[in-house]
C-alpha positions as CSV (number, residue, x, y, z in Angstrom):
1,X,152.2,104.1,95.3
2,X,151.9,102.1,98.7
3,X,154.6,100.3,100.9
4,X,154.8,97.3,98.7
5,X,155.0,98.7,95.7
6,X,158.3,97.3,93.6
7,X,160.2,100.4,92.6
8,X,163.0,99.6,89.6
9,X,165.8,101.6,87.6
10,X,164.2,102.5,84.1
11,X,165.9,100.2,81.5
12,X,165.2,102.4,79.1
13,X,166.2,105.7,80.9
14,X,169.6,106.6,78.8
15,X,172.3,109.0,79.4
16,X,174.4,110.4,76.2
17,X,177.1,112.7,75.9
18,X,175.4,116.5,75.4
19,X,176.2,117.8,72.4
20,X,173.1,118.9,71.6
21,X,172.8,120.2,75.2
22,X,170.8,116.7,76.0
23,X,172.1,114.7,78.5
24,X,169.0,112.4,79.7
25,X,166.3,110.3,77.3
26,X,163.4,108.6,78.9
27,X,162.7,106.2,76.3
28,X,158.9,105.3,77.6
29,X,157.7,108.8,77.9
30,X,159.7,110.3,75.5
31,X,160.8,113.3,77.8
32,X,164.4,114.9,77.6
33,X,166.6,116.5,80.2
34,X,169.7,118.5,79.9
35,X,171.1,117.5,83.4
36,X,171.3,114.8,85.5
37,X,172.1,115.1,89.4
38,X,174.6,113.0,91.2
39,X,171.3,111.8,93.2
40,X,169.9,110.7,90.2
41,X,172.6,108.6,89.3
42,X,172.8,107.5,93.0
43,X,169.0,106.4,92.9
44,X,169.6,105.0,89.5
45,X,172.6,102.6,91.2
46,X,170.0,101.5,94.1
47,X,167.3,100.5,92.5
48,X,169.4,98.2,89.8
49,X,167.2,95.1,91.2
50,X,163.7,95.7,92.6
51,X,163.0,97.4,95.9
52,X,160.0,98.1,98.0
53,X,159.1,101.4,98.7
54,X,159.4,100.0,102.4
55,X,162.9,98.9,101.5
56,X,163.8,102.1,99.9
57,X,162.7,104.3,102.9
58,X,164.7,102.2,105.1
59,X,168.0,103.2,102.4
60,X,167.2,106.2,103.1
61,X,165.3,107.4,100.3
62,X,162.0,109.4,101.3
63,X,158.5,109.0,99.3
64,X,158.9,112.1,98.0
65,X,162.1,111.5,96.1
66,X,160.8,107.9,95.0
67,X,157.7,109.6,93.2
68,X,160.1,112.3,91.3
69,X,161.9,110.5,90.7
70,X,158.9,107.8,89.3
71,X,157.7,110.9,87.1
72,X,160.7,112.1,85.5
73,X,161.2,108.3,84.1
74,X,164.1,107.7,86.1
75,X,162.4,104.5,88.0
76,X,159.4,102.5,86.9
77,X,156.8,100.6,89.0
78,X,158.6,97.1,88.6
79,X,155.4,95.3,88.2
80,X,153.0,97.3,85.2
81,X,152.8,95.8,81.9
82,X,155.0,98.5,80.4
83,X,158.0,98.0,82.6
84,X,157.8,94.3,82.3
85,X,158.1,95.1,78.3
86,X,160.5,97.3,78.5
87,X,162.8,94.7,80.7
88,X,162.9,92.4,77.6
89,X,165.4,94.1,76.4
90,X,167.7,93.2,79.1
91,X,166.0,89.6,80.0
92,X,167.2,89.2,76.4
93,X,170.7,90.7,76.1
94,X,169.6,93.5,73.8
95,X,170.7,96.5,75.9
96,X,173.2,97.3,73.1
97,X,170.3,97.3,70.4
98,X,168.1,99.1,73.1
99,X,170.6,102.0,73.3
100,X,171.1,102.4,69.8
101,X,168.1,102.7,69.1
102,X,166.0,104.3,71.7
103,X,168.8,106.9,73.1
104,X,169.4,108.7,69.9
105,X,165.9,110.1,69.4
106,X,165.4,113.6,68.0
107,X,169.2,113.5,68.1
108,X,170.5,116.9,65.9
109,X,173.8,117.5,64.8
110,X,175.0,121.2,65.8
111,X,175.0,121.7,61.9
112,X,171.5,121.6,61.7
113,X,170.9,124.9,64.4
114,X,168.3,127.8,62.4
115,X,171.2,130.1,62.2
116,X,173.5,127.9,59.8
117,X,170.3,126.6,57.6
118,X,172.0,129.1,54.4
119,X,175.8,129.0,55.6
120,X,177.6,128.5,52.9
121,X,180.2,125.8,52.6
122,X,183.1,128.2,53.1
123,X,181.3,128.9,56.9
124,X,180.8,125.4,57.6
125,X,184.3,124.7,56.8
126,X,185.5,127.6,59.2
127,X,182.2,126.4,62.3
128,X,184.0,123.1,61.8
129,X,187.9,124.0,62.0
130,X,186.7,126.3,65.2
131,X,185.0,123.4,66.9
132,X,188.5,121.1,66.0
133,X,190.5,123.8,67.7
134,X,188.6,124.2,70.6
135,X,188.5,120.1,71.1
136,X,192.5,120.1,71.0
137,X,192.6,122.7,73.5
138,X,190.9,120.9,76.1
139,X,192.9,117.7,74.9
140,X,195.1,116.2,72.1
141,X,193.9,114.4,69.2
142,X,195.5,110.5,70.6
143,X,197.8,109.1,68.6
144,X,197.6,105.8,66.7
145,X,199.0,102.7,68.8
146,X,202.0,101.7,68.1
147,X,202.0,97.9,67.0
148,X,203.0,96.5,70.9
149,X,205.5,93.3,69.5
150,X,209.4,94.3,68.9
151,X,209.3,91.6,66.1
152,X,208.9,93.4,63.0
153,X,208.4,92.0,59.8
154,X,208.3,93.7,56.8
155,X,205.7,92.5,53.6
156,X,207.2,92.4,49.9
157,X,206.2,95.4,48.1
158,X,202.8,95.9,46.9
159,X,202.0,95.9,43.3
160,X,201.0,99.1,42.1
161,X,197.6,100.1,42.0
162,X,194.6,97.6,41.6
163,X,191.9,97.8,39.5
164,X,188.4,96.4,40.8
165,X,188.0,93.3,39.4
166,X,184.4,93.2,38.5
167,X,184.1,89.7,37.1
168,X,185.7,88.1,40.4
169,X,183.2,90.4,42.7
170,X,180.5,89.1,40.6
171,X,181.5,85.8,40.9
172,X,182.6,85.7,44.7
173,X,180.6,83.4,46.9
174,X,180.7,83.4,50.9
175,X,183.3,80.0,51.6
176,X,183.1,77.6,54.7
177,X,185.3,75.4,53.3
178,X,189.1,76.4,52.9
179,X,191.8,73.8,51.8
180,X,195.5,73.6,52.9
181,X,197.3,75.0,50.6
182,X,199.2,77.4,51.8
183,X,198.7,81.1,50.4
184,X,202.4,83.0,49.5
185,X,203.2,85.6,51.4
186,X,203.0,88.3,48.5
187,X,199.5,87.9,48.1
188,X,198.7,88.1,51.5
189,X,200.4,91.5,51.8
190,X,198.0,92.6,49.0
191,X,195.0,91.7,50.5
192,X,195.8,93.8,53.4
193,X,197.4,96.7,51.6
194,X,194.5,96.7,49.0
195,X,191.6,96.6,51.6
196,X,193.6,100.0,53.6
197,X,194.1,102.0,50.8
198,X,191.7,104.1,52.4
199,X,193.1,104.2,55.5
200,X,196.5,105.3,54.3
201,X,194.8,108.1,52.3
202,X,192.7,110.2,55.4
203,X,196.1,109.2,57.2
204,X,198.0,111.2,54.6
205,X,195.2,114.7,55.2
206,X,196.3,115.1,58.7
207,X,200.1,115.5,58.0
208,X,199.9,119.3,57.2
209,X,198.5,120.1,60.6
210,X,195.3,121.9,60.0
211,X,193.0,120.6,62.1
212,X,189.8,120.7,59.9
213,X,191.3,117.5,58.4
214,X,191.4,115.5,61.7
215,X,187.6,115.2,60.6
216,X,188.6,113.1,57.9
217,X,188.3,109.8,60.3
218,X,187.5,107.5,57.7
219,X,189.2,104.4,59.3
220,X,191.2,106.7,62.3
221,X,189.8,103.8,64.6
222,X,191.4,100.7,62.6
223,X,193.6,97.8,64.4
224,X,193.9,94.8,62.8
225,X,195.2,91.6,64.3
226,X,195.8,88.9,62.3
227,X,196.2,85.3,63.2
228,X,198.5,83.3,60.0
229,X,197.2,79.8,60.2
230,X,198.9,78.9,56.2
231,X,201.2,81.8,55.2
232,X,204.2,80.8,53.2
233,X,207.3,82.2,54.8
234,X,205.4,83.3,58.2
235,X,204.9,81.5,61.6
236,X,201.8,80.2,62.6
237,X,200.6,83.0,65.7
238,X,199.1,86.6,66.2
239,X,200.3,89.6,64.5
240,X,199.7,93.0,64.3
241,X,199.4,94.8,60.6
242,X,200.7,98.3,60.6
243,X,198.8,99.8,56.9
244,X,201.3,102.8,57.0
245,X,204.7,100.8,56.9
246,X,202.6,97.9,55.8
247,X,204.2,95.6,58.1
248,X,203.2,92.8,60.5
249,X,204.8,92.6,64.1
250,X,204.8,89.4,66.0
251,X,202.3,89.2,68.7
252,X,203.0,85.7,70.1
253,X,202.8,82.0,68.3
254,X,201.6,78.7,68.4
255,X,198.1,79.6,68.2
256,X,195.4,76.3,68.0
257,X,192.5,76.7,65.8
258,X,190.0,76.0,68.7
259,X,191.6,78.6,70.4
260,X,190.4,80.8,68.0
261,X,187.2,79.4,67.3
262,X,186.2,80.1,71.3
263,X,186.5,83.6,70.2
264,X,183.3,83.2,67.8
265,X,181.3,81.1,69.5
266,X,183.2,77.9,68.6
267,X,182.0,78.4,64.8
268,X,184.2,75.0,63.6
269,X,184.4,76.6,59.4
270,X,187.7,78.5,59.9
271,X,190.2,75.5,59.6
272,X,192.9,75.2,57.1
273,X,195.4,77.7,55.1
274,X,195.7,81.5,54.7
275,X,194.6,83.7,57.5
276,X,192.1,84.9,60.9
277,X,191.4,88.6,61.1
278,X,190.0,90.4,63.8
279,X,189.2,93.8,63.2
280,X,189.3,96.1,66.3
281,X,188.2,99.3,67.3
282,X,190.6,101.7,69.2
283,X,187.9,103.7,70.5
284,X,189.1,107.0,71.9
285,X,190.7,108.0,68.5
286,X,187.3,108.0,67.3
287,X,185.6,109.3,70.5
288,X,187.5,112.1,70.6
289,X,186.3,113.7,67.0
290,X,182.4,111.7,67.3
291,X,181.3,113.1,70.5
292,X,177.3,111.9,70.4
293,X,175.8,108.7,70.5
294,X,174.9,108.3,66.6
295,X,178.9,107.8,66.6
296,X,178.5,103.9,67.4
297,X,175.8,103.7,64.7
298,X,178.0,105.8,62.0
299,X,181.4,103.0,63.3
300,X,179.2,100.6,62.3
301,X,178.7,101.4,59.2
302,X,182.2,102.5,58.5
303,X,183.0,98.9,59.7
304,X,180.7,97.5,56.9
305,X,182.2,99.8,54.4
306,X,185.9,98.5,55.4
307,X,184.6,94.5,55.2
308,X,183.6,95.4,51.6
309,X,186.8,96.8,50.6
310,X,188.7,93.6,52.1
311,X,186.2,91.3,50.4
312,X,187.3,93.0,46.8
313,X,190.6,92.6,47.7
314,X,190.6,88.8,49.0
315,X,188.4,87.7,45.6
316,X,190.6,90.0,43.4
317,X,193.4,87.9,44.4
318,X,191.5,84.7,44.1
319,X,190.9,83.9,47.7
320,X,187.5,83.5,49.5
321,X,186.1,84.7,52.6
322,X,183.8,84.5,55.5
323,X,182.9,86.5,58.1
324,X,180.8,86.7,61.4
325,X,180.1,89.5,63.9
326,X,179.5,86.6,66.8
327,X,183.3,88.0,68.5
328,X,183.2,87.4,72.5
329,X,185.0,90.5,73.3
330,X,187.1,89.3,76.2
331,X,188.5,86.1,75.0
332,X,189.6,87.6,71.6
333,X,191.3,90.6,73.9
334,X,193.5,88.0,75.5
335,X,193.8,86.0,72.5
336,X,195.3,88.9,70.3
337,X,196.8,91.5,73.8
338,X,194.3,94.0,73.5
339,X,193.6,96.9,75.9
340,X,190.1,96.3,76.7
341,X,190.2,99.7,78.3
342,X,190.7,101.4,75.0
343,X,190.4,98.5,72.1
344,X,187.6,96.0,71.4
345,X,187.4,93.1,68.5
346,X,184.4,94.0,66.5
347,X,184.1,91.9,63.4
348,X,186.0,88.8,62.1
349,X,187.1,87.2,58.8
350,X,188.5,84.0,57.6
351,X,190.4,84.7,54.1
352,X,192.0,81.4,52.6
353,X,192.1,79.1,49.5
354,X,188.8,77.9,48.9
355,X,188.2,73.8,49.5
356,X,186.7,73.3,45.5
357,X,185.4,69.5,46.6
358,X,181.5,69.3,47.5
359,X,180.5,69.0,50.7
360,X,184.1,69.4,51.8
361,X,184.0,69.9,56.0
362,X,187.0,71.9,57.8
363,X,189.0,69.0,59.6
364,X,191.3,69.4,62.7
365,X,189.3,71.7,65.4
């Protein structure tokens, strides 16, 4: 290390919450740390762009620091192969998919400690109520949001329980082409109340109050916003859909289909009847039971499983779909009045009457 040399935060150095008493991951030399220092985080904040070593003593930082901090992985020599590599992640907006997949290695669940290998289920059950207590002590489970319109609109009342219809899931094809035709308002509720069955259920668990069933989350993080563009009986605009009451309350109107298509990077297919639906994470419900980072990873895949169940229920009822994870997360929080302090649109659907002429193109954006 001389004078000159370029000295640069590790972009894959990764801090986690420590439930497995791991706080730190060096992604390049694979070393973990259970503590990280305020002065670590302070080094980590200076040396965001490049600096000299001559530029860092003159910030104050001595040699000495600048080579610990060099060897624990905290800071890389800006200008070796390996750091140019690992940059590419950034250079190429990939820091999410960097995270996921670098900062949870060798990543064990509290389960898996030697002393619970032959617990029975009985003791798990109990390990896990204990840990749910001791959670609500420090703070309370957060509530669901209440739907932020005061115009409330209730849906006509679902049909009883729906069977899977196989033949329509066999036959359902991804549409980009919907026609105007507007879809009645009954079978828009069942699309929603079909696809949140789930939803309703783990709700139903937590009434009794024992905590062990606030670990039945399946879905504790759902919002849905959805935007009516052809709904018999309802306004063109933004709504929220409460799956408990299953009700929509008024969010604001007059909505333009290129407004919504800026929100997906001006994808031009979601024109014509039926509806937009952003679903949206409300993340500190979730946080607050999933305290590691394989939580994003396991939203994820909840998120899939909920797309599925709303794709049964939209071609069950005859309607088609498409659906796109391209969402830019600020303009779809002021399009649909999100908190981005505690919500985020993650995924998004079009659900309408399919356009049955070939090579039909969506008209009006």
């Amino acid at each position: 290390m001389t004078r000159d040399t370029r000295v640069v935060t590790s972009p894959l150095f990764f801090v986690r919450p420590g439930g497995d008493g791991i706080v730190g991951l060096d992604g390049l030399k694979g070393q973990r740390y259970e503590s990280v220092s305020m002065d670590a985080f302070r080094l980590m904040q200076l040396f965001l762009e490049p600096k000299t070593v001559a530029e860092a003593v003159h910030c104050g930082v001595d040699d000495a620091t600048i080579q610990d901090a060099l060897e624990a992985g905290i800071l890389v020599d800006a200008d070796t192969a390996e750091a140019r590599a690992a940059l590419l992640w950034e250079a190429h907006n990939w820091s999410r998919a960097a995270y996921l997949l670098f900062s949870q290695m060798d990543l064990s669940y509290m389960e898996f400690h030697r002393s619970l290998e032959y617990a029975s289920l009985q003791e798990l059950t109990q390990l896990r109520r204990k840990v749910i207590q001791a959670y609500q002590k420090a703070s309370q489970y957060p509530p669901q949001r209440s739907p932020r319109g005061s115009c409330s609109i209730s849906l006509p009342e679902p049909v009883g329980e729906r069977c899977v219809d196989l033949d329509a899931m066999l036959r359902r094809r991804s549409v980009r082409s919907f026609s105007g035709e507007p879809v009645d308002l009954r079978t828009f509720g069942d699309v929603l109340f079909d696809a949140t069955r789930n939803y309703r259920a783990a709700e139903a668990t937590k009434v009794g109050g024992d905590p062990y069933y606030l670990l039945n989350s399946f879905y504790s993080w759902l919002r849905l916003s959805v935007i009516a563009q052809g709904v018999t009986g309802l306004e063109r605009g933004v709504y929220d859909y409460d799956p408990a009451a299953h009700r929509l309350v008024k969010i604001r109107g007059g909505v333009e289909d290129r407004e919504i298509a800026a929100c997906i990077q001006y994808q031009t297919w979601i024109g014509g009847a039926g509806w937009c639906l952003f679903v949206c994470v409300h993340w500190e419900r979730y946080m607050w039971i999933y305290r590691h980072a394989r939580a994003y990873i396991n939203l994820l895949v909840q998120l899939g499983e909920f797309g599925l169940e709303l794709l049964q229920a939209t071609y069950s009822c005859g309607l088609g779909a498409w659906m796109t994870p391209a969402v830019h997360e600020s303009r779809a929080a002021r399009l649909l009045a999100l908190d981005p302090s505690e919500e985020e649109a993650m995924y998004f659907f079009k659900i309408g009457p399919p356009r049955l002429e070939a090579g039909a193109v969506n008209e009006g954006l």
